[in-house]
TIMIKOL-904288 format. One line per 10 residues: for each residue x, y, z of C-alpha. Coordinates in nm, 2 decimals. Layout:
<nodes>
X/Y/Z; ...
</nodes>
This chain:
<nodes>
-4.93/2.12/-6.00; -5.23/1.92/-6.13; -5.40/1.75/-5.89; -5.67/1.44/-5.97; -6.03/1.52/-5.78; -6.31/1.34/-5.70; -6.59/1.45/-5.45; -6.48/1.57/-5.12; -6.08/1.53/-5.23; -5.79/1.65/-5.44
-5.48/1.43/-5.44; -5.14/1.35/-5.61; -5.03/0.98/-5.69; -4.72/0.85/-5.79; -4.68/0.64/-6.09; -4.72/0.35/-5.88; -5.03/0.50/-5.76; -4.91/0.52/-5.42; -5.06/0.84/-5.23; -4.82/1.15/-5.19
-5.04/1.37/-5.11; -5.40/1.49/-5.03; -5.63/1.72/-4.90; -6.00/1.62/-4.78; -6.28/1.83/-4.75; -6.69/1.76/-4.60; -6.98/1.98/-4.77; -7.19/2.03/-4.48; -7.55/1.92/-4.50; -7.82/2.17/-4.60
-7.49/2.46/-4.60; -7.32/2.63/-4.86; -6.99/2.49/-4.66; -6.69/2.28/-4.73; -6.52/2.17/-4.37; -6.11/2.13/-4.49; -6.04/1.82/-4.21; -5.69/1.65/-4.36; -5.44/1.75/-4.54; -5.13/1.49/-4.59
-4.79/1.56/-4.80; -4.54/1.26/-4.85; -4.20/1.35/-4.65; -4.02/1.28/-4.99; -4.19/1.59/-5.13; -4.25/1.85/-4.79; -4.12/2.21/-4.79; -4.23/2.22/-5.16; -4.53/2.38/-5.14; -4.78/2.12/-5.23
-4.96/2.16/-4.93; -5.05/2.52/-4.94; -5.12/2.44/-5.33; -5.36/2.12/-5.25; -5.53/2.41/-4.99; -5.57/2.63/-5.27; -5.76/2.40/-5.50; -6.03/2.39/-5.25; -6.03/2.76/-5.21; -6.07/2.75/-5.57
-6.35/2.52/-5.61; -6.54/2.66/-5.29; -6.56/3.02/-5.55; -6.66/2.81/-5.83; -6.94/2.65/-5.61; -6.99/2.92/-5.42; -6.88/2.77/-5.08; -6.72/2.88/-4.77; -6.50/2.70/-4.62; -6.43/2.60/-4.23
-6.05/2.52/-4.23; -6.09/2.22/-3.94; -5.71/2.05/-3.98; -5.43/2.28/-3.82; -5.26/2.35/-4.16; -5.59/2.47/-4.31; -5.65/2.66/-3.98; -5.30/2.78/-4.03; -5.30/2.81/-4.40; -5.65/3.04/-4.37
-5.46/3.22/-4.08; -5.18/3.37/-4.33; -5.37/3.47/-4.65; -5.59/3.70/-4.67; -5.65/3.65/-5.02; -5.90/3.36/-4.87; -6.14/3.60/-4.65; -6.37/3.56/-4.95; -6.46/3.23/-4.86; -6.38/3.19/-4.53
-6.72/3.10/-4.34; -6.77/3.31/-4.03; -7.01/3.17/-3.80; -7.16/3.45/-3.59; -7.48/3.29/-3.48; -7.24/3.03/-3.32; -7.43/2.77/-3.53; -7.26/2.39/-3.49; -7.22/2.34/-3.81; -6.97/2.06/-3.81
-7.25/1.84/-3.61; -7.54/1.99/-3.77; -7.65/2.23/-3.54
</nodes>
């Protein structure tokens, strides 16, 4: 599915340009780090997929821009939990930095 993009979000409209779905990410300050904190799918379109895709987009773009990511909502958290595929950039914090407040 092709998603539109603009900083810190992919997302799907309708033709009415109503929102169907999204997902929205934070680049931490001063870190290589994109922070996944919403994803949203339209009931009309759930079970289809689109939400594991829109999580994949930003997977994609975080190894373009070379990112890790710090899945924040539950279905990143989830999402990140069941592919392994996504170690690459999953961000593993072993200092126990804050990173999220900027810490």
């Amino acid at each position: 599915m092709d998603f539109q993009y603009e900083p810190g979000r992919f997302y799907l409209l309708d033709p009415q340009q109503n929102l169907l779905a999204e997902v929205t990410f934070q680049e931490a300050t001063g870190q290589d780090i994109y922070a996944i904190d919403h994803t949203f799918v339209d009931p009309s379109l759930r079970g289809q997929g689109i939400a594991s895709q829109l999580i994949l987009a930003v997977v994609e773009k975080a190894r373009q821009d070379g990112k890790q990511i710090i899945p924040l909502c539950s279905y990143a958290k989830m999402e990140f939990g069941r592919k392994p595929e996504y170690a690459d950039v999953y961000y593993l914090n072993p200092k126990g930095d804050d990173i999220v407040n900027g810490r």
